[in-house]
C-alpha positions as CSV (number, residue, x, y, z in Angstrom):
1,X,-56.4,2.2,-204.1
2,X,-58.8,1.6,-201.1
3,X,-58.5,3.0,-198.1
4,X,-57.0,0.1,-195.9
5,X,-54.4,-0.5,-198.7
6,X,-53.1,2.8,-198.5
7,X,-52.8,2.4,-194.5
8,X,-51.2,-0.7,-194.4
9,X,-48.9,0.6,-197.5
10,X,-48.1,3.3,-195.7
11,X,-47.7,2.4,-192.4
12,X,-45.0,0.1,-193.8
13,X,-43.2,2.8,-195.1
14,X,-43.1,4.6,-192.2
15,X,-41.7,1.5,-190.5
16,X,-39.2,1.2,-193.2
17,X,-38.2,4.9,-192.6
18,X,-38.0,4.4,-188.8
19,X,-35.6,1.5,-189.0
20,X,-33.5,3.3,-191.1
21,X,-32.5,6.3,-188.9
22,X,-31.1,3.7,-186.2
23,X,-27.3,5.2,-186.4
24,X,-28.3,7.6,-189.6
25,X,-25.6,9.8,-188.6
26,X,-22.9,6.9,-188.2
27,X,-19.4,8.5,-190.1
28,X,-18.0,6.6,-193.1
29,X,-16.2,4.3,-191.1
30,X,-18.9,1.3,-191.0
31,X,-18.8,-1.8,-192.8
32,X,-17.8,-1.9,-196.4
33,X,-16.6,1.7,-195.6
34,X,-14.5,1.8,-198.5
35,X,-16.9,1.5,-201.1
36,X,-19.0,4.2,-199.3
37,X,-15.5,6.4,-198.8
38,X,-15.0,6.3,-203.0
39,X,-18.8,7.1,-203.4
40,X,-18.9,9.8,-201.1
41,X,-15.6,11.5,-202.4
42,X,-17.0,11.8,-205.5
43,X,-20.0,13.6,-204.3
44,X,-17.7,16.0,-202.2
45,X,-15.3,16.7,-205.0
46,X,-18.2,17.7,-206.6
47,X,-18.7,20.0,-204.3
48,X,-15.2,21.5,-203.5
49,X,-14.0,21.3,-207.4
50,X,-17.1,21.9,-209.4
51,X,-19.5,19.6,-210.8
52,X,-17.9,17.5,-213.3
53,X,-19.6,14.2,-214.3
54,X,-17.8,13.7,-217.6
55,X,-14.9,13.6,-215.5
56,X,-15.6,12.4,-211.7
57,X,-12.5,12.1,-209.3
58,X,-12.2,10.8,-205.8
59,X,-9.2,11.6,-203.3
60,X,-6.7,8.3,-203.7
61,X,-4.3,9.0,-206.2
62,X,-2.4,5.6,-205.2
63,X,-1.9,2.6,-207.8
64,X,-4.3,0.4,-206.1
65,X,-6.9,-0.1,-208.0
66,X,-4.8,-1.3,-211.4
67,X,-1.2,-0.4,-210.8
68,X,-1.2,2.8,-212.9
69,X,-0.7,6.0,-210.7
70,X,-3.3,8.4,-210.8
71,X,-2.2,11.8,-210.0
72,X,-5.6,13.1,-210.5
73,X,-8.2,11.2,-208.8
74,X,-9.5,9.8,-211.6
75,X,-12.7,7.6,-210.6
76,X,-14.3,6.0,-213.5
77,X,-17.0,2.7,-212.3
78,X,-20.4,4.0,-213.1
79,X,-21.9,6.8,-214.4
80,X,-21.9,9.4,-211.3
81,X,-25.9,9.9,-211.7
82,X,-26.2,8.8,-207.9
83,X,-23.2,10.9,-206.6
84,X,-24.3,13.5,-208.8
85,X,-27.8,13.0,-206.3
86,X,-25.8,13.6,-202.9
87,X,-23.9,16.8,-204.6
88,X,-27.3,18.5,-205.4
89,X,-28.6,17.5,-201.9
90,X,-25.0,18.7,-200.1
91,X,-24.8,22.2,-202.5
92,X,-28.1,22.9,-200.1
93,X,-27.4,21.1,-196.7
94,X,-23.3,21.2,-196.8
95,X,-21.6,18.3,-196.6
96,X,-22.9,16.1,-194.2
97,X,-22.7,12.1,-194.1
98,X,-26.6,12.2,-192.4
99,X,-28.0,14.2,-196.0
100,X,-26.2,11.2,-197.8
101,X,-27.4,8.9,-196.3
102,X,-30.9,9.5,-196.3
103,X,-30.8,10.1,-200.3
104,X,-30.0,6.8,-200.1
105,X,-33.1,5.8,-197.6
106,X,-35.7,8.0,-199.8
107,X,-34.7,6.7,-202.6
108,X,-34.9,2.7,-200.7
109,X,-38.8,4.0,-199.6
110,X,-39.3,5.1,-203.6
111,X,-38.5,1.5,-204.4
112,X,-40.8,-0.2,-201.7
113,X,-43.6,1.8,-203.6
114,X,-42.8,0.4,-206.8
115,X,-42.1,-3.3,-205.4
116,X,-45.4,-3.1,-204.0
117,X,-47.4,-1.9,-207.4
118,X,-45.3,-4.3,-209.5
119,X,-46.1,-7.3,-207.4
120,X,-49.6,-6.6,-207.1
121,X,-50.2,-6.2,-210.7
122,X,-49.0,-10.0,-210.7
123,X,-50.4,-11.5,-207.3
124,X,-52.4,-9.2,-206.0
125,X,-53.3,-6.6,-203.1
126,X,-52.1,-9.0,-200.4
127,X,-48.6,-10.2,-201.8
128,X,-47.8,-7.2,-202.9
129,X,-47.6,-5.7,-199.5
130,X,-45.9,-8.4,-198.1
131,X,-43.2,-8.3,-200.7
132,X,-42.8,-4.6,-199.9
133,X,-43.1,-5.3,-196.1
134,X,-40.0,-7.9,-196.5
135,X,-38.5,-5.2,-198.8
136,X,-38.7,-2.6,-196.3
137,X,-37.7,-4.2,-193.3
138,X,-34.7,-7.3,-194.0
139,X,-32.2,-6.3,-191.8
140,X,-29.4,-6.8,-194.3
141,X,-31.9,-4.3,-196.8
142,X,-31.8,-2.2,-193.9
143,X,-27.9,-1.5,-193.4
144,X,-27.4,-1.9,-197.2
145,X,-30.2,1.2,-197.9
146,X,-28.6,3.8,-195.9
147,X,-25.4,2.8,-196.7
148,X,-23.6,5.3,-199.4
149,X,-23.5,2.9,-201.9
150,X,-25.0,3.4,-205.8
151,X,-27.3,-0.1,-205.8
152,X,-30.2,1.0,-204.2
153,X,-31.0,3.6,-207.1
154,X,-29.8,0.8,-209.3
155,X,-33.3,-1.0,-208.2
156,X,-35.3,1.7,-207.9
157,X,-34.6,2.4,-211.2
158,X,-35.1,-1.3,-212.4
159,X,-38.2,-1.6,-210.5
160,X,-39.5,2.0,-212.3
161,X,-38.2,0.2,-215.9
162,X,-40.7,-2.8,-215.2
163,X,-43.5,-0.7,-214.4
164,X,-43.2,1.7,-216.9
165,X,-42.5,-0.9,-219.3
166,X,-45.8,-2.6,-218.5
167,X,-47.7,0.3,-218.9
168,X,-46.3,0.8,-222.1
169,X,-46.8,-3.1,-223.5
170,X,-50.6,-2.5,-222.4
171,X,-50.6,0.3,-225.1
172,X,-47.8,0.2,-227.4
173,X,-48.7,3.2,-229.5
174,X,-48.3,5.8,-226.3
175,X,-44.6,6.6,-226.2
176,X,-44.7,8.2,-223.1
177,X,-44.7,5.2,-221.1
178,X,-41.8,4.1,-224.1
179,X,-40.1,6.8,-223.3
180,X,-40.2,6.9,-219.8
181,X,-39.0,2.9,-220.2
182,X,-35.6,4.0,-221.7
183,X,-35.4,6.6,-219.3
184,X,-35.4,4.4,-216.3
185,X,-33.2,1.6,-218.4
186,X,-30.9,4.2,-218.9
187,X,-30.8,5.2,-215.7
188,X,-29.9,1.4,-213.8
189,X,-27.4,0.8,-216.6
190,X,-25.6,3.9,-216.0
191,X,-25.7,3.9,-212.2
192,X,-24.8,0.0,-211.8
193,X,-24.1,-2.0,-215.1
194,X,-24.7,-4.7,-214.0
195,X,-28.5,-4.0,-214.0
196,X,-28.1,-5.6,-217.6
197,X,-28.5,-8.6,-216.0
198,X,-31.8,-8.2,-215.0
199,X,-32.8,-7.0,-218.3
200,X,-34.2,-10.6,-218.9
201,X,-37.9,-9.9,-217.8
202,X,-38.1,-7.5,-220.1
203,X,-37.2,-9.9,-223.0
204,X,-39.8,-12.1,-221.4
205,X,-42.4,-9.6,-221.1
206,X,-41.8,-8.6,-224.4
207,X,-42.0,-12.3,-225.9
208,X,-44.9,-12.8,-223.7
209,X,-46.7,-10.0,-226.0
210,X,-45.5,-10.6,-228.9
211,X,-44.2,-13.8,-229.3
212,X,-42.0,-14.8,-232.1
213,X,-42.5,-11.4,-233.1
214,X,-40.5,-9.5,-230.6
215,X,-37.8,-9.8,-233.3
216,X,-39.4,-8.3,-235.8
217,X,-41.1,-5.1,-233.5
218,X,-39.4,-2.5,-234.4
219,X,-40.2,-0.2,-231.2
220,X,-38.3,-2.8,-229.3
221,X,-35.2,-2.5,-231.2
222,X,-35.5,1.1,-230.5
223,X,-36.0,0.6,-226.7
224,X,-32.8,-1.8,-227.0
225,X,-30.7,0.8,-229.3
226,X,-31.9,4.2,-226.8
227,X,-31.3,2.3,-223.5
228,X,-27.6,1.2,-224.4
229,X,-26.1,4.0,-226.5
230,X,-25.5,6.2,-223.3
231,X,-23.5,3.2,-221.6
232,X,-21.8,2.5,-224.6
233,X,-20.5,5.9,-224.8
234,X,-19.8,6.0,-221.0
235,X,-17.8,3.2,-221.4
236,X,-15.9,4.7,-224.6
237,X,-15.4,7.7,-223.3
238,X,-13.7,6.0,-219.8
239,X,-11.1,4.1,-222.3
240,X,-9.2,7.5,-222.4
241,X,-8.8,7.4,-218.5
242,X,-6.9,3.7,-217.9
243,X,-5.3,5.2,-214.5
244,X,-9.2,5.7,-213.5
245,X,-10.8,2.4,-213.9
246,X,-10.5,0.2,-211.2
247,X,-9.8,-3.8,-212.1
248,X,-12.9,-5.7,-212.2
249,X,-11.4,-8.9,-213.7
250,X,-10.6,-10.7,-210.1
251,X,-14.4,-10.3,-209.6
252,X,-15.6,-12.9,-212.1
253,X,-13.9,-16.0,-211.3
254,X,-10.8,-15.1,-209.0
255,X,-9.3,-18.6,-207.4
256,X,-11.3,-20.3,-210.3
257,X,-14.3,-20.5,-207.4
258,X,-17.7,-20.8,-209.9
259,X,-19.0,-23.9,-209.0
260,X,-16.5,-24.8,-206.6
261,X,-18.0,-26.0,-203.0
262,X,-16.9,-22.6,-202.0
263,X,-19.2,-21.2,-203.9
264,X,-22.1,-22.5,-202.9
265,X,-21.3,-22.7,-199.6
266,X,-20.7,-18.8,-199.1
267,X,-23.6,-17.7,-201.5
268,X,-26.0,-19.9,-200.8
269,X,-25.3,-20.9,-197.0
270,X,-23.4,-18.0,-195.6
271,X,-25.3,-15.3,-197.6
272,X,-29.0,-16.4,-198.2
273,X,-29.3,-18.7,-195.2
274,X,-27.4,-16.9,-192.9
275,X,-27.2,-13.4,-193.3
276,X,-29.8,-12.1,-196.0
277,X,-32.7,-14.3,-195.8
278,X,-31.5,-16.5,-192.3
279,X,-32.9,-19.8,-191.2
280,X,-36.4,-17.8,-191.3
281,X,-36.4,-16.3,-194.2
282,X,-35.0,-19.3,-196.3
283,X,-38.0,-21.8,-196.3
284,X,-40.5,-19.1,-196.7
285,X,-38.3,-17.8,-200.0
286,X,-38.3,-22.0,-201.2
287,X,-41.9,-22.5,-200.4
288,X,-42.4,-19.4,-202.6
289,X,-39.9,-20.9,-205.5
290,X,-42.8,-24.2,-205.3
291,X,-45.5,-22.2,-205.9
292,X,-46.9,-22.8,-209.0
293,X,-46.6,-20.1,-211.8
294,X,-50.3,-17.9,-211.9
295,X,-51.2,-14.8,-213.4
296,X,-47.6,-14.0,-213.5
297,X,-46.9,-16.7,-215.7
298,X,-43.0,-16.6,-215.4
299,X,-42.5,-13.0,-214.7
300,X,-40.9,-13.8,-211.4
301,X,-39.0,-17.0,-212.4
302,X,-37.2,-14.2,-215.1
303,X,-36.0,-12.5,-212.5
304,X,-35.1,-15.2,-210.8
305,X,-32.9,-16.6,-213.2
306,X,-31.6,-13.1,-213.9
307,X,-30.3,-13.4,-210.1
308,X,-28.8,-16.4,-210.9
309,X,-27.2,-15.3,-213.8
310,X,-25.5,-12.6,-212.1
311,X,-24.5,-14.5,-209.3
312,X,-22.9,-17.1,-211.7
313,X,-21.0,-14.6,-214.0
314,X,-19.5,-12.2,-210.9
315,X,-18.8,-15.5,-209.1
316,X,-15.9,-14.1,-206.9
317,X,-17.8,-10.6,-206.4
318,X,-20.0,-12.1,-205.0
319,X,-18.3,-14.2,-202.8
320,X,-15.8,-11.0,-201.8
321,X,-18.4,-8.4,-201.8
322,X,-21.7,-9.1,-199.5
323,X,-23.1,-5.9,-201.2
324,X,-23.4,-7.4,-204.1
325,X,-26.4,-9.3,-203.6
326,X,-28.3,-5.4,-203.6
327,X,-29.8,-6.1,-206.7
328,X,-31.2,-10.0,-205.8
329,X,-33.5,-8.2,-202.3
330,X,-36.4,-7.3,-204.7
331,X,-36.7,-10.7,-205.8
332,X,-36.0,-12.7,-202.3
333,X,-38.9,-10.6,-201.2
334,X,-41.0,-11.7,-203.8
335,X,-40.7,-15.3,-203.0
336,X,-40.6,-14.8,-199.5
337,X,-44.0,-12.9,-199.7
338,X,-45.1,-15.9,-201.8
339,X,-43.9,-18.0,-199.5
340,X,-45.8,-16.6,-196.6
341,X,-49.4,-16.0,-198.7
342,X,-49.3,-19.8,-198.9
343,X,-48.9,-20.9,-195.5
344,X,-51.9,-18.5,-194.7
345,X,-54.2,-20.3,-197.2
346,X,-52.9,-23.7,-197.3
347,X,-54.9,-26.3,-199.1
348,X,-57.1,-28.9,-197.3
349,X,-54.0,-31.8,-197.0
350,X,-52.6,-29.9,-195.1
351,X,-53.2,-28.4,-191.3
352,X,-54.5,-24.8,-192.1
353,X,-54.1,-24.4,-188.0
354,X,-50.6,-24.9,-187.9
355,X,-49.8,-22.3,-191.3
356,X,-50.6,-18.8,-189.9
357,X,-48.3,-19.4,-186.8
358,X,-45.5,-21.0,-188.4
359,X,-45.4,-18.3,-190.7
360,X,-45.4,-15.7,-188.2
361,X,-42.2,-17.7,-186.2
362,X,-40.6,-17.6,-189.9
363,X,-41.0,-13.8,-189.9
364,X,-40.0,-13.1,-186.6
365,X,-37.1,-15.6,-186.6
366,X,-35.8,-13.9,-190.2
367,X,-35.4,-10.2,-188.2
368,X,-34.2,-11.9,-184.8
369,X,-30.9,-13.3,-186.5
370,X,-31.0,-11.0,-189.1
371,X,-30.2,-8.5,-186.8
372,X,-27.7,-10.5,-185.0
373,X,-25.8,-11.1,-188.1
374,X,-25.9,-6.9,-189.5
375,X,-25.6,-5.7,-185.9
376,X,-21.9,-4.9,-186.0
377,X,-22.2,-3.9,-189.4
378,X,-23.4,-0.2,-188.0
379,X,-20.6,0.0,-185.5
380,X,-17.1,2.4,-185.9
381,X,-14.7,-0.3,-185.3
382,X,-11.6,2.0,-185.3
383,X,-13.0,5.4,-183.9
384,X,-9.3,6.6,-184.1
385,X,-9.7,7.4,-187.6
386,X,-12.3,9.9,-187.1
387,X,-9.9,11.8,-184.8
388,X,-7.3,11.9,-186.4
389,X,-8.9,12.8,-189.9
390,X,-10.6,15.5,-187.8
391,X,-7.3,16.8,-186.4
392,X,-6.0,16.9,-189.6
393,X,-8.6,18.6,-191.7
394,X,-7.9,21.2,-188.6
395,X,-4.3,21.2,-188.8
396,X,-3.1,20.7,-192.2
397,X,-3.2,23.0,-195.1
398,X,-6.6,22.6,-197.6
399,X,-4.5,21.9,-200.2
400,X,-2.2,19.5,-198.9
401,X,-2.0,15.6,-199.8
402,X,-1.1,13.2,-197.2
403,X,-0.8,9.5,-196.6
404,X,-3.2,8.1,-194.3
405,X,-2.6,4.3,-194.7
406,X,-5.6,2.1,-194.3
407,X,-4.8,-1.3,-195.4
408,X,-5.6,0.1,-198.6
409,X,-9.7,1.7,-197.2
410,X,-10.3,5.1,-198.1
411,X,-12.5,5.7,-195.1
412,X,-9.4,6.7,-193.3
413,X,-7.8,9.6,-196.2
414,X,-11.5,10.7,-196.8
415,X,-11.9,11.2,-192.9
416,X,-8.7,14.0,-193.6
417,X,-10.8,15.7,-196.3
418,X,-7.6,15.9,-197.9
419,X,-6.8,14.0,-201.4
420,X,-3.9,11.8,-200.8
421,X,-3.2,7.8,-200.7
422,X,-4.7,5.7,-198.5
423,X,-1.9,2.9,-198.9
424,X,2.4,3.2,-198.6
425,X,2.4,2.4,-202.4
426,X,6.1,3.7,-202.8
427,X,9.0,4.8,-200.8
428,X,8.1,7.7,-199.0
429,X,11.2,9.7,-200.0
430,X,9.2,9.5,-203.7
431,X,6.3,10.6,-201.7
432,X,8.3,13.5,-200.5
433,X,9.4,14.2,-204.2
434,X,6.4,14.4,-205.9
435,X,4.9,17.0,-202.8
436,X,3.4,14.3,-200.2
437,X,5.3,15.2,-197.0
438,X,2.5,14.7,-194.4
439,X,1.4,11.2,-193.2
440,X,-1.2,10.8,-190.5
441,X,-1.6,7.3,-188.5
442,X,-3.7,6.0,-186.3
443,X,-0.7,2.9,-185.8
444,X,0.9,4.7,-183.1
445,X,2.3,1.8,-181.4
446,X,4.1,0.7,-184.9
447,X,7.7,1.2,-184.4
448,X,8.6,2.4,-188.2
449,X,5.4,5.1,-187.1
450,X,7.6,5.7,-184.2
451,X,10.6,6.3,-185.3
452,X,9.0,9.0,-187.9
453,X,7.8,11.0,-184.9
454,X,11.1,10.6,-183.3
455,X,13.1,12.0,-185.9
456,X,10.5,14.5,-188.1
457,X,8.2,17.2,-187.3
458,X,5.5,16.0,-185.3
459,X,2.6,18.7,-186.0
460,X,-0.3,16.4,-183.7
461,X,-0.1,13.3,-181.2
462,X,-2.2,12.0,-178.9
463,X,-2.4,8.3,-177.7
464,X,-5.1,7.5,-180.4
465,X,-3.0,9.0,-183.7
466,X,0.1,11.0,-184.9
467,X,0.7,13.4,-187.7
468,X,3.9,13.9,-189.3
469,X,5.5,16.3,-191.9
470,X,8.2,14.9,-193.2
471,X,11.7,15.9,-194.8
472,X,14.2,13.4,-196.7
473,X,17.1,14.4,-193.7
474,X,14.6,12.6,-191.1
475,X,13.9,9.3,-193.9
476,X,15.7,6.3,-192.4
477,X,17.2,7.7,-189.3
């Protein structure tokens, strides 16, 4: 690597690591907070109950997430490799929403590394660091990489699988760089599944080597065999915990919305050319799509299509979940960086004076409104819940369980550092049997909340929040 390349390399890592710490030490109470709140319980229950991947548990034990009760936290998704990561970093630090969050941004600055390797094997010096410049600094990859949230390690990992998996095409007899391929295929699967969507530039890289005889290379069927056995068993061994596994069928074509206007309305308008990629960022990413295919043959377009795949099969989570599109910033950034490279050398029918400058307006404008649009993304809309969770890790017992409803959003029960339900899922004289006789609220002006306080012990109340331990005489009064 000469000299310049490593400064420009770095210096965009250290402006990727600078943008990150705006509102580092923001609580879990930001957007998507609920998918951060499950994460992060995980992680602390690793802490407070003993390491236990085989068996992970969060702190709702409401019916929520598939109607079954689940009286013992059960939280099967993915493999818990990620919060297994914040538990090592915690068991040194304590618990401490900053530490997690930056596992999430070191990990984010490991992957702009590899982004920029991968794409300069295929384009060159000068794509390559704009693809990890883009990477490094959309807003939306901004908020989304120090969020608590398992899809960053997801692409590191799948940017680590394509490089390693390269390496080990270029010299198929050194298993090391086999090895390490299963390792880090392995690894994405387990920590997001649905990184076996993006498996398809490795069947192309692959084919692109071998041809019609991929199917008869027996190394590859091992690389296939090795990288899905450990999901396969995950998911096996998760059957025996129904109560645990949250329902994931509304995310694939709830309301019947693939293909619909809908559709491509919110993914491609709202999402790409609005919030992700903006009205900057979206004709540098199609001028990149025109390019035609070099040195990297169709490399790119694989992953391209694998984006598209994804975004086609998890129509609805897509649509629902703006977090989703995690996995799709690698490529964006590709294109975009593409995108860009070619208004700088535009060919002579064109104006070569008017390329540099409109490229630089493109960039400017793509982290002007990008910003805009993830601004209020950082903010603690309802501040109350960090009080009252506060006052109530003070003031309640450790091992209590309480109801801190939420609309459903953990944030507000994980706040309590109590295990409990973050929803009224049943009457609360069943609460009161089964040992849940404390509720905390941050709907003080709700007149069921106030007629609790009226009638039961009120152990905490301030104008922001109340907290109540209840008995069955003060129910219904």
């Amino acid at each position: 690597m000469k000299k310049i390349e490593f400064l420009l390399l770095a210096a965009i890592l250290i402006l990727a690591f600078a943008l990150r710490l705006y509102k580092i030490n923001r609580p879990i109470a930001d957007w998507h907070s609920w998918r951060q709140a499950d994460t992060a319980a995980v992680a602390r229950n690793f802490i407070k109950d003993g390491f236990s991947p085989l068996i992970p548990k969060f702190d709702d034990m409401s019916t929520q997430a598939n109607g079954l009760d689940n009286p013992n936290r059960y939280r099967f998704v993915e493999f818990p490799i990620y919060n297994s990561l914040i538990a090592a970093v915690w068991s040194v630090t304590g618990i401490n929403v900053t530490y997690a969050r930056l596992v999430t941004v070191f990990i984010t600055l490991g992957s702009t590394i590899l982004l920029y390797f991968l794409v300069k094997h295929f384009s060159g010096v000068s794509a390559g660091l704009l693809a990890s410049f883009f990477f490094a600094a959309i807003p939306y990859n901004v908020f989304y990489s120090s969020a608590i949230l398992p899809g960053p390690l997801m692409v590191f990992a799948l940017l680590s699988l394509y490089l390693t998996f390269i390496r080990w095409l270029g010299n198929d007899k050194n298993w090391l760089w086999g090895a390490a391929s299963i390792f880090f295929a392995n690894l994405a699967i387990l920590t997001w599944p649905i990184a076996l969507f993006f498996m398809l530039p490795i069947a192309y890289l692959a084919f692109d080597k071998y041809g019609i005889k991929t199917f008869k290379t027996l190394p590859l069927w091992f690389f296939i065999a090795l990288s899905l056995l450990p999901f396969i068993a995950w998911r096996l061994w998760m059957a025996r915990f129904p109560e645990g596994i949250p329902n994931y069928r509304f995310l694939l074509n709830e309301g019947n919305i693939r293909f619909k206007g809908a559709f491509f309305r919110w993914l491609v308008v709202e999402r790409m050319g609005k919030l992700i990629l903006t009205v900057g960022g979206f004709p540098l990413f199609l001028l990149g799509l025109l390019q035609k295919p070099g040195r990297e043959k169709l490399f790119y377009l694989s992953l391209l299509a694998s984006a598209v795949l994804y975004f086609v099969v998890f129509a609805s989570g897509n649509i629902r979940h703006d977090y989703y599109q995690v996995p799709a910033i690698p490529v964006f950034a590709i294109f975009m960086a593409l995108g860009t490279k070619f208004l700088f050398n535009l060919p002579g029918s064109f104006n070569k004076f008017i390329g540099p400058p409109l490229a630089i307006a493109l960039v400017l404008g793509l982290f002007a409104f990008g910003y805009f649009e993830v601004k209020g993304y950082f903010w603690i809309n309802k501040p109350q819940i960090i009080k009252a969770g506060q006052a109530a890790d003070l003031l309640l017992p450790k091992n209590a369980t309480v109801i801190a409803p939420y609309n459903g959003d953990a944030a507000f029960l994980y706040q309590t550092n109590r295990r409990g339900y973050p929803i009224t899922d049943r009457s609360l004289e069943k609460f009161i049997d089964e040992g849940t006789k404390y509720l905390v609220s941050v709907d003080v002006g709700d007149a069921g909340i106030q007629n609790l306080a009226k009638h039961c012990k009120v152990i905490d109340q301030t104008r922001d929040y109340v907290i109540v331990e209840m008995f069955k005489d003060c129910i219904g009064k």
